[in-house]
N, C-alpha and C positions, 0 to 999 in steps of 0.2 A: 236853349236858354229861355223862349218864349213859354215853354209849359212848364217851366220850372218857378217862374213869376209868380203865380197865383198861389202854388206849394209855399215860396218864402214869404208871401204877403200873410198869408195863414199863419206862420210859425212867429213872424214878428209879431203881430199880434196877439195870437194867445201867450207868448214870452212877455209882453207887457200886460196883457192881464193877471200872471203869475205873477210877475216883481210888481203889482201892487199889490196885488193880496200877501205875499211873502214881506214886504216891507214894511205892511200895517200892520201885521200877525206875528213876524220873526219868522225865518225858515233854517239860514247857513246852506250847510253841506246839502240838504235833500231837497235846495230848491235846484240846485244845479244839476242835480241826479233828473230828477223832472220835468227841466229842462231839452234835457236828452234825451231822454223818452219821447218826447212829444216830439222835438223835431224828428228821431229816425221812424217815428210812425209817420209822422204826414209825407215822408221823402217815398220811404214804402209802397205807400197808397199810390206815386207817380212812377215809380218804378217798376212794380211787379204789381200789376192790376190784375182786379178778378178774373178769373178764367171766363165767367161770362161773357167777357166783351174779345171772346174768342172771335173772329171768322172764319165760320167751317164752309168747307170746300166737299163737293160729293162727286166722286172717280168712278163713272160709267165704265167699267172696264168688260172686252167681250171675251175674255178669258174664264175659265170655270174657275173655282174656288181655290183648287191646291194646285191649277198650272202653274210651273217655276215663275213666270213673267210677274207673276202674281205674286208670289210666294216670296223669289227673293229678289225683285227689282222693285214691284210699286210701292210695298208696303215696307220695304225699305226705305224707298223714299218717301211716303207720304210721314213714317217715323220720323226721319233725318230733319225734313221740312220744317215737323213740330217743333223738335230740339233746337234749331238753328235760330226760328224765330221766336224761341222761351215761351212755346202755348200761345203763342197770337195768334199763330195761323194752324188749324188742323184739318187732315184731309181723311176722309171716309171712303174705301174701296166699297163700289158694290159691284161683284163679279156677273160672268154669265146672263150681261145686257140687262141688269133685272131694271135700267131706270129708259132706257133706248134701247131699241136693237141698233144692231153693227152699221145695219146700214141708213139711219137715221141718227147715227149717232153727234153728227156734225151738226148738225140742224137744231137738233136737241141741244146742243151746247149753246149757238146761239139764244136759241129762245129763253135759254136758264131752265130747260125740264134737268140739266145737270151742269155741275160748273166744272168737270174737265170731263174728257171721253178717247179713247183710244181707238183707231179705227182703221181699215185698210186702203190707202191710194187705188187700189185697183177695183173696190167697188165701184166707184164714180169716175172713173178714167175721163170724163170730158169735161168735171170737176176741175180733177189733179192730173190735167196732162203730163205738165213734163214730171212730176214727180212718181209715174210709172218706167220710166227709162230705167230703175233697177229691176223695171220686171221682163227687160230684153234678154231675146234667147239668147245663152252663154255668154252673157257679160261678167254675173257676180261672179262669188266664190264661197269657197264651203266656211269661209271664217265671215260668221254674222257680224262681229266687232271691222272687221273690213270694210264691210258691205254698211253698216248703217254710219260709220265716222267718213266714207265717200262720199256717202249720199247728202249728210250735213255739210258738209263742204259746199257742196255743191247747189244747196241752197243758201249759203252765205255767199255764194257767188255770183248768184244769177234774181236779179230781180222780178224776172219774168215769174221764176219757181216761186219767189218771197210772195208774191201777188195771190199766187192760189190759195192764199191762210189770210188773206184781209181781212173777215170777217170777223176771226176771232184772232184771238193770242196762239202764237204758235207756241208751244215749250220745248218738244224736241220730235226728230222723226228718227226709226230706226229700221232694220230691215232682219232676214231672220238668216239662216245657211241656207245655201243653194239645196233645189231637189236633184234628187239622186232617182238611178231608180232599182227598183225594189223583185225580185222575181221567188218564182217558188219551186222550180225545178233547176235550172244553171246557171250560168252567167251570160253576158252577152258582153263580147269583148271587140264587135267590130261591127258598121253599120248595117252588112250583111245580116247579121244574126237576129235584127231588131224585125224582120221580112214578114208580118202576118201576125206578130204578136200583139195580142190581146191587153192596154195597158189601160189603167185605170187614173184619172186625175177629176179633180174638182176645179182647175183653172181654163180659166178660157183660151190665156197665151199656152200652156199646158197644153191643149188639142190641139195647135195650129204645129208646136213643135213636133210633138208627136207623129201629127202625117207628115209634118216634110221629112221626117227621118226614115217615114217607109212603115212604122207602127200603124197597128189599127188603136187608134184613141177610144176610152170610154168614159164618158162625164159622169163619173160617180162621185159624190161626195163620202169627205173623209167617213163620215160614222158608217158607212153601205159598205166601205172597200175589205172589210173582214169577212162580212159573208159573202160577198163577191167573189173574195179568191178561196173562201172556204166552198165553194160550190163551185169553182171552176169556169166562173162565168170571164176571170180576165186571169193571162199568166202571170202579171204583175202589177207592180205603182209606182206611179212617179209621187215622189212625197221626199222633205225633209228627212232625217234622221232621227229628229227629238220625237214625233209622233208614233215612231212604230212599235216602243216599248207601250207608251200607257195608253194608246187604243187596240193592243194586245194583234198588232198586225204584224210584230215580231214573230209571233207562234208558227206562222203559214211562208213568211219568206225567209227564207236563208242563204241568198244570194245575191249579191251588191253589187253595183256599176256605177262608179263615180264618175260621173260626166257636166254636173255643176251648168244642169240646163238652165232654172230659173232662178229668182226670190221674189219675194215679195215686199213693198215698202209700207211701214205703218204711221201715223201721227201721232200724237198728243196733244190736243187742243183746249184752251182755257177761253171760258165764257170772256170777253171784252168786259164788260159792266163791273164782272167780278174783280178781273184784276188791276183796273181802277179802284177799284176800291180799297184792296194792299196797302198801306204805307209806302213810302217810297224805301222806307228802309225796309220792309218785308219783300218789295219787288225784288229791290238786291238780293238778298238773300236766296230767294227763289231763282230767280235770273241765275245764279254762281251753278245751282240745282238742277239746270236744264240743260239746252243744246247740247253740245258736245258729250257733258256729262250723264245725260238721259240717257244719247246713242250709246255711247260706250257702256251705259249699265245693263241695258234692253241687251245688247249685241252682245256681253259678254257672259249672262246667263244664260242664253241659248248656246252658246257656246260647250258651257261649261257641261249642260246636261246633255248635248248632244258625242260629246266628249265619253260621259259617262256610259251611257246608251253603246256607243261602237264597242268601248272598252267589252261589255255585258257581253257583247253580240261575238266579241273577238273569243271570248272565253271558251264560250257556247260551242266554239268549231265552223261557224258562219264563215262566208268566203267573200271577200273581197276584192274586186278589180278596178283599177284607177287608171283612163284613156293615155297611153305612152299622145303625147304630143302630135302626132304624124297623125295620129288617130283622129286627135281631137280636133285638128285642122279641117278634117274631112268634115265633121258632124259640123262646125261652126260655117262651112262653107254651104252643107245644107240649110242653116235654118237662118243666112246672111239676108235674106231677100224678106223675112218678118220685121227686122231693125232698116230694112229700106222703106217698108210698107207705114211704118210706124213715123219716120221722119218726114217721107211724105207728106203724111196725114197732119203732124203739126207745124207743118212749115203752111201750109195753105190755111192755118190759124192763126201765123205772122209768127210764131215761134222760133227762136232758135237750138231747133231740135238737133242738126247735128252739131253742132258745136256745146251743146249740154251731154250728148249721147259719147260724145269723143274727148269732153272732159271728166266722164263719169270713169270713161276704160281710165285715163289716164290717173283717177284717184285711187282707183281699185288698185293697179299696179302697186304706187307711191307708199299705200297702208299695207298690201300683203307683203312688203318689202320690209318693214318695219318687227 
C-alpha cells in the first residue's frame, strides 16, 4: 500500500486539475472516460514497470552448450524464474566456464565476476568436506533424483554441511547416477575378473576404488578415454552412463557392469550482494525455485537421458550385468576401509562424519524406496 501512495497522490491530483478545466470548459461523459484513462495508466506504470529496471543475473555454468543440464534443467529454470517474477528477475546461462573455470568458480561468484556458478564439491574437498560423502565408495545409486534429494536432505539437517555455503547463498545442490564400469571385450561379473585390468577414470576417489578392488587404475580424463581404449592403452571406464553416447565412447565398449561405485556432488551458488538485492517478494519466488526443486530437476534429467542412452545401447545388442547382492557385499567390503579413511579424516576437523555418512545411507535407502 506504501507504493501505491505516491500512484493515488498523482491521480487525485491530475483528476482535480481535469474537473477544473472540465467544469470551466463543460465536458459530461468524456470527462469521465479521461478519467479512467489516466488513472489505469499511472496504476500501470506501478504495476508492470519497464523491463529496464529488470535484475539480470549471469549463470557461470561448466557444462557445454547442448549438455542436457543445460539444455533442459537451467534454462528451464532460468525461463521459469523469469515468468514467475513477471521480467523482474532474468537470468543469462553462459556455458563452458566462459565467465570462471570450474574450479574458481565459487570464488567468482563471491567476488560478483558472476552472480550464480554451478560447480563440483569434490574439486575443493577441504572446502566442502562433509558434502563429498555422496562421493563414498558404494553409497549412492544409479537414480541421480535419489542421490541429489538425499544429499539436500542432508544438508537441511546438518548445520555443520549449511556452514560450508556461508559465503554465498546456497540455491540448491544435486548429484548425478553412480559410475558404472565400461569395458570393450566382456563383462566382469566377479571381483576375480577385475585381476589386472586396465581401467580408466578422471576421479581421484575413482583410483583409490579401483586398486582396492584389485584393478590397475588409470587417471585419464574424460576427453582422453576414447583414444585410450581406441588404442588399447586401458581395457575399460569407469564413467557414468549419460557420457558414453555423446563423447562417442559408446563406439568402443559394449559391455556393462553395474556396480554403483561412485557419484559425485554438485552446487549452485548465488552471489550474497546480489540476492540482497531481490525483493523480498522475488526471493520467494526464487526460494519456491530451488532446494529440493533444483535437486530434483538437476537429478531428474540425468536421469532421463541416461535412461535414453541404456535404452540406445539395449537396442544395439550391448550386454549388461548388475552385481546379484552376495557379490556386491564382497566389492563394498573391499572398498569399506576408504569411508573409514574418510571419516577419520573429518572427525579430527571436529566434524560429525559418521553420523552425516550413516545418515546419508539411511536417505539413499528412504528416496530409492519411493
Amino acid at each position: 500500500m506504501q507504493n501505491l501512495r505516491p500512484i493515488i497522490g498523482h491521480i487525485k491530483a491530475y483528476s482535480k486539475r481535469l474537473n477544473h478545466k472540465f467544469n470551466k470548459e463543460g465536458g459530461g461523459v468524456m470527462r469521465k472516460y479521461l478519467l479512467i484513462v489516466v488513472a489505469l495508466t499511472l496504476c500501470s506504470i506501478l504495476l508492470f514497470p519497464p523491463q529496464g529496471n529488470a535484475i539480470e543475473l549471469k549463470f557461470n555454468s561448466m557444462y557445454a552448450p547442448k549438455h542436457p543440464i543445460n539444455t533442459h534443467a537451467f534454462s528451464v529454470w532460468a525461463k521459469e524464474v523469469e515468468r514467475r517474477t513477471e521480467g523482474r528477475v532474468k537470468v543469462t546461462l553462459f556455458p563452458s566456464n566462459a565467465l570462471a573455470n570450474v574450479k574458481q568458480a565459487y570464488d567468482a561468484t563471491i567476488s560478483g565476476i558472476c552472480d550464480i556458478a554451478v560447480s563440483c564439491s569434490t574439486y575443493a574437498p577441504d572446502r566442502f568436506p562433509l558434502s563429498t560423502v555422496i562421493n563414498l565408495p558404494m553409497l549412492g545409486t544409479s537414480s541421480a533424483v535419489t542421490n541429489s534429494l538425499a544429499l539436500w536432505e542432508l544438508y537441511e539437517k546438518f548445520p555443520q554441511l549449511q556452514k560450508e555455503y556461508k559465503d554465498v547463498k546456497l540455491l540448491w545442490l544435486y548429484a548425478n547416477p553412480t559410475f558404472q564400469l565400461h569395458f570393450r571385450k566382456d563383462l566382469v561379473k566377479k571381483l576375480e575378473d577385475l585381476r589386472g585390468r586396465v581401467i580408466s577414470t578422471g576421479s581421484a576417489m575413482g583410483l583409490k576404488i579401483l586398486k582396492k578392488l584389485g584393478a590397475v587404475p588409470e587417471n585419464i580424463p574424460m576427453v582422453d578415454v576414447y583414444m585410450a581404449l581406441q588404442k588399447g592403452v586401458v581395457d575399460g571406464c569407469m564413467l557414468p552412463y549419460a557420457p558414453l553416447k555423446s563423447q562417442r565412447i559408446a563406439e568402443l565398449v559394449h559391455y556393462h557392469t553395474n556396480a554403483d561405485l561412485l557419484c559425485v556432488s554438485f552446487y549452485v551458488v548465488m552471489n550474497l550482494d546480489k540476492w540482497n538485492k531481490l525483493s523480498p517478494q522475488d526471493q520467494k519466488i526464487i526460494s519456491e525455485l530451488t532446494g529440493r526443486y533444483g535437486a530434483e530437476l538437476c537429478g531428474s534429467v540425468f536421469d532421463k537421458f541416461q535412461d535414453r542412452d541404456i535404452k540406445w545401447m539395449l537396442q544395439r545388442g550391448d550386454k549388461f550385468y548388475t552385481l546379484p547382492a552376495q557379490e556386491r557385499e564382497r566389492w563394498v567390503k573391499r572398498v569399506a576401509p576408504l569411508r573409514e579413511d574418510w571419516v577419520k579424516k573429518m572427525e579430527k576437523r571436529g566434524l560429525p562424519a559418521r553420523r552425516v555418512m550413516e545418515e546419508a545411507q539411511s536417505l539413499i535407502k528412504k528416496y530409492r524406496a519411493h
